[in-house]
C-alpha positions in Angstrom: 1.5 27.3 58.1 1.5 31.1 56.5 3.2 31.6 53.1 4.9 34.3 54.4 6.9 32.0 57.0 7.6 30.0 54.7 9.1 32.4 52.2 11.4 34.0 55.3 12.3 29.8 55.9 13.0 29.6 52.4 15.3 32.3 52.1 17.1 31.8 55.3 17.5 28.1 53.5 19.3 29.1 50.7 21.0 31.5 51.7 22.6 28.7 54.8 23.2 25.9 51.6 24.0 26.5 48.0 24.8 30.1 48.6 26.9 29.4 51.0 29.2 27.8 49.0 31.9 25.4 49.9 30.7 26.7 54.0 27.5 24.4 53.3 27.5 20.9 54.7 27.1 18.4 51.8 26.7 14.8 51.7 27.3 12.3 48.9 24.7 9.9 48.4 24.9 6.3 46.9 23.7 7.4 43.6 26.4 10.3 43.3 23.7 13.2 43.6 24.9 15.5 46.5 22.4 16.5 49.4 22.2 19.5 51.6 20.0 19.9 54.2 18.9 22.6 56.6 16.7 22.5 59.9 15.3 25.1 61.7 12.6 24.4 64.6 9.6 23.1 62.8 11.3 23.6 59.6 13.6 21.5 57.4 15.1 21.9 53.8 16.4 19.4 51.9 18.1 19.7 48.3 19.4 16.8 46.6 20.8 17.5 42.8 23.1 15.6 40.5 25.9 17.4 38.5 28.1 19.5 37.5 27.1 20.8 34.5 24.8 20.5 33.2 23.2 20.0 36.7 19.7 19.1 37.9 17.5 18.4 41.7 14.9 19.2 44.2 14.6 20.9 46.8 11.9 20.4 49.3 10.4 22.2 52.3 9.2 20.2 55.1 7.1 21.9 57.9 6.6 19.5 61.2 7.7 16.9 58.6 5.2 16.9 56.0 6.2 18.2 52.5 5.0 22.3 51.6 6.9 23.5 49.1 8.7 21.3 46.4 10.4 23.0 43.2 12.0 20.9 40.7 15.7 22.4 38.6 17.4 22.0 35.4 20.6 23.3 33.6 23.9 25.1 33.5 25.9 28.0 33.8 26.5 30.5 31.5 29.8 31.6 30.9 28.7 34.9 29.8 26.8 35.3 32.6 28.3 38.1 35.4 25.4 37.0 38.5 24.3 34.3 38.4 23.1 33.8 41.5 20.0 36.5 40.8 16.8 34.5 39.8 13.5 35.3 40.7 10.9 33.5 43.1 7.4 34.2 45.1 9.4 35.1 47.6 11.0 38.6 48.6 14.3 38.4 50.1 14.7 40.9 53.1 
């Protein structure tokens, strides 16, 4: 697996879940935490978080089904805040 794969999964990823929106497919889980998930050949993303605000998850990246990339999230939205849907990661979007 090359980082840079995974960086083009991960983006694709987001981009097809959270920042999608309401277009994302969502499921509710027993616990009341929300999961989205996302496949693409080898590659699968999961998110699972629990909220509203002040919300908090994980997402993970599987590649042929064994865990490569796990990040770990905590907190809220400003109000004041005019984008906040800019962030920074390893990763450069295209």
């Amino acid at each position: 697996m090359e980082i840079e794969k995974l960086c083009e999964f991960l983006v694709k990823a987001k981009k097809a879940t959270y920042a999608a929106g309401d277009a994302a497919q969502k499921a509710k889980e027993k616990d009341q935490s929300t999961t989205i998930i996302f496949e693409e050949r080898d590659w699968k993303y999961h998110d699972n978080y629990f909220g509203g605000e002040p919300y908090g998850g994980r997402e993970v990246v599987f590649f042929q089904n064994k865990p490569v990339y796990m990040m770990v999230y905590y907190g809220w939205v400003n109000e004041k805040a005019e984008d906040v849907t800019r962030f920074m990661v390893f990763c450069k979007a295209p």
